[in-house]
C-alpha positions in Angstrom: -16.6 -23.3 -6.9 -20.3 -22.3 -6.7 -22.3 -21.8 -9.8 -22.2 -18.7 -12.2 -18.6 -18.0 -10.5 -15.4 -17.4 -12.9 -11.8 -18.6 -10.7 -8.5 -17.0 -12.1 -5.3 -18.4 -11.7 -1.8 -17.3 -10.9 -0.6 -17.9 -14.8 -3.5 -16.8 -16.1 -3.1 -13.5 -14.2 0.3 -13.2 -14.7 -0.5 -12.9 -18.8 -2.5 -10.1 -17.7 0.2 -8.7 -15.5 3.4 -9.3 -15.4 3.7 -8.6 -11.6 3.5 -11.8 -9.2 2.2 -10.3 -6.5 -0.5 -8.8 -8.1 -1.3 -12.3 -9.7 -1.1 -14.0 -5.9 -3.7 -11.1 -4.2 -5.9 -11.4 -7.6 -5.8 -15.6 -7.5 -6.9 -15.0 -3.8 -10.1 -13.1 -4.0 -11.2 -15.3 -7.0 -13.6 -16.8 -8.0 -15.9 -13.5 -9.8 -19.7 -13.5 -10.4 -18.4 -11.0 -13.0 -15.8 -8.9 -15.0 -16.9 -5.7 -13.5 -15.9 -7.2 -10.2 -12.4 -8.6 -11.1 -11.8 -5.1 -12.2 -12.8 -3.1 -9.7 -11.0 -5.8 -7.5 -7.6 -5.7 -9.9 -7.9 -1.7 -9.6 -7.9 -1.9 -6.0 -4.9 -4.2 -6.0 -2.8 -3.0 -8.6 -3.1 1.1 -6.7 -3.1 0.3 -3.1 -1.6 -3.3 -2.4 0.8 -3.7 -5.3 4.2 -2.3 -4.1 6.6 0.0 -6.0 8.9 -3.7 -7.0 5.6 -5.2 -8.2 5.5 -2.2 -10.6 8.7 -2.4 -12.0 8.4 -6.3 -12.4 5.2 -5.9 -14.4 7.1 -2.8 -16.4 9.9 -5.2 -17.3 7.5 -7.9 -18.6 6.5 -5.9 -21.8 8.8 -5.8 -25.0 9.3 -1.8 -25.9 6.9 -0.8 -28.8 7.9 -2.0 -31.9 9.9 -4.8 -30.4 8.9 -8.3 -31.0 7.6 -9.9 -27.6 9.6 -13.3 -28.1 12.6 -11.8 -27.8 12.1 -11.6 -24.2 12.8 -15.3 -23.3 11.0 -15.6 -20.3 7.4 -14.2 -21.8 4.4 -16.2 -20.9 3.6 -17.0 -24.5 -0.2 -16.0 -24.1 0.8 -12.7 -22.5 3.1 -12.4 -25.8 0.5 -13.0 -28.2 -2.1 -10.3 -26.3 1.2 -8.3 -26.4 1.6 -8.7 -30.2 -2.0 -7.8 -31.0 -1.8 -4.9 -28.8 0.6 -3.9 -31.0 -0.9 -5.0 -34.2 -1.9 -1.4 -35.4 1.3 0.2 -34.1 3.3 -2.2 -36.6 1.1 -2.7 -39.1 1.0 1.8 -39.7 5.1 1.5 -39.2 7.4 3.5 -41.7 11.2 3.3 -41.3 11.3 6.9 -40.2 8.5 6.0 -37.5 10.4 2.7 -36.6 14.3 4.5 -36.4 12.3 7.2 -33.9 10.6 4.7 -31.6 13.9 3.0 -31.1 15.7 5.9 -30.4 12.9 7.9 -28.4 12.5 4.5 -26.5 16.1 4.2 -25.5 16.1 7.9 -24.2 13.2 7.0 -22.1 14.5 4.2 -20.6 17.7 5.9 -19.7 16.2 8.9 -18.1 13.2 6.8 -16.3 14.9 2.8 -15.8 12.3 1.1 -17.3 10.1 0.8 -20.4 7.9 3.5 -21.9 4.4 1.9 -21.6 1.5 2.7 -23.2 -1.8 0.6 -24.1 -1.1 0.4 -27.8 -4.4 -1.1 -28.6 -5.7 0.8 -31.8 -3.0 3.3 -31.8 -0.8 4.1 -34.8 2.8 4.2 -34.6 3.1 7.9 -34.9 0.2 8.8 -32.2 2.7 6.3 -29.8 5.5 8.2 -30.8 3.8 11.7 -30.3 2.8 10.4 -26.9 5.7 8.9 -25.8 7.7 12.5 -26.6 4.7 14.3 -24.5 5.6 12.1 -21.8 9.7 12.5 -22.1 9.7 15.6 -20.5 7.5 14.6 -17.0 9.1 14.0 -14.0 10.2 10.7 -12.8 7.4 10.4 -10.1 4.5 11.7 -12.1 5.5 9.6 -15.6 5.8 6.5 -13.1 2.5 6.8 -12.2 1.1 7.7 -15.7 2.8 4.1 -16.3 1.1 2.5 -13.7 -2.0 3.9 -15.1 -1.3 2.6 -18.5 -0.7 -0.9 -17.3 -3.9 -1.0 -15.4 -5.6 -0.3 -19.0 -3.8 -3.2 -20.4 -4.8 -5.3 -17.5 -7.9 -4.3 -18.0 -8.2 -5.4 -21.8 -6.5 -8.6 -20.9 -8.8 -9.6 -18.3 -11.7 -9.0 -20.7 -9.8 -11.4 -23.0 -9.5 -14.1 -20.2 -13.1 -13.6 -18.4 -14.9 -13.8 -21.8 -13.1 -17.1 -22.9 -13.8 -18.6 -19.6 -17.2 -17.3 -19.4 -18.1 -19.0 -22.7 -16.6 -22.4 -21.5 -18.5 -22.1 -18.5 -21.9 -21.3 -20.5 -21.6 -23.8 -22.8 -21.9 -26.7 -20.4 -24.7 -25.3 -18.7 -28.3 -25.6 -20.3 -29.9 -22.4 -19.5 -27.8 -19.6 -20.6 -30.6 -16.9 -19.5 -30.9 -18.5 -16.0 -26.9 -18.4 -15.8 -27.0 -14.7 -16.6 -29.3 -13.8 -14.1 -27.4 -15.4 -11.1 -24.1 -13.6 -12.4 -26.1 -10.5 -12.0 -28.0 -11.4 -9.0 -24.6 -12.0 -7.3 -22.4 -9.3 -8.5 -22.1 -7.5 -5.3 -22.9 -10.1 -2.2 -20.3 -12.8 -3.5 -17.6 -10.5 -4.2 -18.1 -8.2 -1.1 -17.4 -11.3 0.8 -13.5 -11.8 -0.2 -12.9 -8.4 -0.6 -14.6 -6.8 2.5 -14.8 -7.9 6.4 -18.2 -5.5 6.5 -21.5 -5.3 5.1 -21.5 -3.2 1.8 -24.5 0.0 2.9 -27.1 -1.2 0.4 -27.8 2.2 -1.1 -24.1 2.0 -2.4 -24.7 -1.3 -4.2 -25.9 0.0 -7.5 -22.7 1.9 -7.5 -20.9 -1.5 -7.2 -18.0 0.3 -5.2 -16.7 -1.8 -2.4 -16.4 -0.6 1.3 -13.2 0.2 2.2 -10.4 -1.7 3.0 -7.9 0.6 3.7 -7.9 4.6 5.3 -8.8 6.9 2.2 -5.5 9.0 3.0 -2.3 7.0 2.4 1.1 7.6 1.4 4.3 6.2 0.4 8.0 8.0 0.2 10.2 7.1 -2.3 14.2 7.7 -1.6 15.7 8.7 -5.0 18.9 8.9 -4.2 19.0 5.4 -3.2 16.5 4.2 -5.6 14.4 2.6 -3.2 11.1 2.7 -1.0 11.8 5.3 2.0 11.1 2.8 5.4 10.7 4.4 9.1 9.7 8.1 7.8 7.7 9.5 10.3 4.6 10.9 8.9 1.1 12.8 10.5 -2.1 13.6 9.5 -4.3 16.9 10.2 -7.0 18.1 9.4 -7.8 22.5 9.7 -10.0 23.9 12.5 -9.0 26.7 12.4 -11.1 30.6 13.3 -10.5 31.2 9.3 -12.0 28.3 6.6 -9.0 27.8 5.3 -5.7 27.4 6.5 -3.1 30.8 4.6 1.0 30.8 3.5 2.2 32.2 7.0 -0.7 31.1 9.5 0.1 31.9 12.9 -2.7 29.9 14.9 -0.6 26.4 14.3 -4.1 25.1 17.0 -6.2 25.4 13.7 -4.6 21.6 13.0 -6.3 19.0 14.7 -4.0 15.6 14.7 -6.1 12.6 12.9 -3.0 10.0 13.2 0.3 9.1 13.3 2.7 6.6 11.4 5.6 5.5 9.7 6.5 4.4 6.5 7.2 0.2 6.0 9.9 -1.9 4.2 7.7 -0.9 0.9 8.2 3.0 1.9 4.2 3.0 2.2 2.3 4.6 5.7 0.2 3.0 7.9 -3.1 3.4 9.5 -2.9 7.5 9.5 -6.5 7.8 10.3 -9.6 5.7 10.7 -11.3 3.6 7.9 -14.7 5.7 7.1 -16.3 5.6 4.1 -17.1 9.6 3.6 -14.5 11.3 4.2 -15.3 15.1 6.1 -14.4 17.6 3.3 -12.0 20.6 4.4 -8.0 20.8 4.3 -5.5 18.5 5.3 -1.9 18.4 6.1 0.3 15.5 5.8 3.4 15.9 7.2 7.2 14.2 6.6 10.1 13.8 9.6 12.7 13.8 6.3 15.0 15.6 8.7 14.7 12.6 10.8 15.7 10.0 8.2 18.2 12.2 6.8 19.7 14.9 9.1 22.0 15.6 6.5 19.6 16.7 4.1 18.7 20.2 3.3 14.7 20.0 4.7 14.1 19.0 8.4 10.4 18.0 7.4 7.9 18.8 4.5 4.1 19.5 4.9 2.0 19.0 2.5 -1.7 20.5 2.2 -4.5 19.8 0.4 -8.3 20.3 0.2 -10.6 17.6 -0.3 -14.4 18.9 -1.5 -17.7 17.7 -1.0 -17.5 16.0 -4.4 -14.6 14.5 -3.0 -15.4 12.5 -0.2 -16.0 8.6 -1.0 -12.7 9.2 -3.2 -9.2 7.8 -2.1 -6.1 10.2 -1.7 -3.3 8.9 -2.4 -0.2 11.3 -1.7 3.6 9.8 -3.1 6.4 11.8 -2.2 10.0 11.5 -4.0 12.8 12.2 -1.9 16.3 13.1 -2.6 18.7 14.4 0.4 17.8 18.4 -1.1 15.1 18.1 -3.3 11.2 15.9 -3.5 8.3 16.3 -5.3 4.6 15.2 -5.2 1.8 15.1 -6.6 -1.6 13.8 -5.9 -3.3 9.9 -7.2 -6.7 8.7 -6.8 
């Protein structure tokens, strides 16, 4: 391992997340010049290569709040002490009342969503969880499974700190010249890391920023089949972007030559799209339209396909889009994740 560098392994990542294959694609960008970059890194995994399984596995890992984590008798025991002084507050500021309501708003949630209510507990009372966690009841399953996924990232996050700061001090102590060490952590936070996580040169005015090039198109997808309670695989799906006479595309347009076709795809085993455009970095702001064969994978359904249009702003354009669909036989949803 070259000096200044930080190397995670599979165990110690799975105490940060309970999801294997986020611990396997983490372990295999290691080692880190920094914490900033096993973030930004874990980000990128956990939201674009983590599939909907690895979700659920890293879900199931965490006791529900207020339950004792070694009562799960496969918990890592370090990720059930950082669970326990998550939790530390919660407990510590619990009244019976507040307890019998957690249980019982906790086994609602789980019965209406199929897995945990997850929150990052860290600092938060027992009655600001359970005010949350009756917020959240009403969502739907798509959106409150994302607003999970978003909460485990935070725990991640706080976990990682833990580990990187106790290795980082290990790794300090043996070496003479703590100053010096700083300064080639800092000197190498974006070449070394840009070089597991990128097969192109990172544009040098972006480096201050510290985001990475992309990997991936900045439009992806992924269909979820509900009534099956899996990933939807082989769903036809393609991009547009408007061209149209008018700037923007109206309920009822006529002039269907306004969409100019970017790509075409399908969705894989893990329900999620392919290449549906090229890999730029700026995207060109306007309107796009994804669009869904659901009639196609179920011509017994009630909707022969589903568009889906949205504008992306100037603001907008080094974002990623990232557009979910839920589908049942005669109903989906969406919504839109970054």
């Amino acid at each position: 391992m070259e000096e200044g560098l930080i190397g995670l392994e599979e165990k110690e990542l799975l105490a940060c997340c309970g999801s294997t294959q986020f611990a396997k694609e983490m372990a295999s960008v290691s080692p880190f010049p920094c914490l900033d970059q096993a973030v930004s890194a874990a980000r990128h995994i956990w939201f674009n290569l983590v599939d909907v399984n690895g979700w659920l596995q890293a879900f199931s890992a965490h006791p529900q709040i207020g339950q004792s984590p070694s009562s799960h008798p496969e918990t890592d025991p370090t990720f059930a002490q950082w669970s326990k002084g998550e939790q530390s507050t919660a407990l510590a500021t619990a009244t019976d009342s507040t307890s019998k309501q957690l249980s019982d708003w906790n086994a609602r949630y789980r019965n209406k969503f199929g897995f945990v209510f997850l929150i990052c507990a860290s600092g938060r009372t027992s009655a600001e969880i359970l005010a949350e966690l009756k917020k959240r009841y009403p969502n739907k399953p798509i959106v409150e499974f994302e607003i999970a996924a978003q909460e485990q990232m935070k725990i991640t996050e706080l976990r990682l700190e833990k580990l990187f700061s106790a290795k980082q001090k290990a790794a300090v102590t043996g070496y003479k010249h703590p100053a010096v060490f700083a300064k080639k952590v800092e000197e190498d936070r974006v070449s070394i890391i840009t070089g597991h996580l990128t097969a192109a040169s990172e544009d040098p005015a972006r480096k201050t920023s510290q985001i990475p090039t992309r990997i991936r198109p900045p439009i992806t997808t992924h269909v979820l089949d509900v009534s099956r309670g899996s990933p939807a695989a082989g769903v036809e799906l393609r991009l547009e972007m408007w061209k149209g006479m008018h700037p923007r595309p109206s309920f009822g347009e006529t002039d269907t030559s306004g969409w100019v076709s970017l790509g075409s795809s399908a969705t894989d085993k893990d329900g999620r799209s392919g290449q549906l455009m090229s890999i730029v970095e700026d995207l060109n702001p306007g309107f796009y339209r994804i669009s869904f064969n659901t009639g196609k994978y179920c011509p017994a359904g009630f909707f022969p396909y589903v568009s889906i249009v949205f504008e992306i702003r100037e603001s907008q354009k080094q974002e990623h889009f990232h557009v979910p669909l839920l589908l049942s036989p005669f109903s989906f949803s969406t919504y839109r994740g970054s």
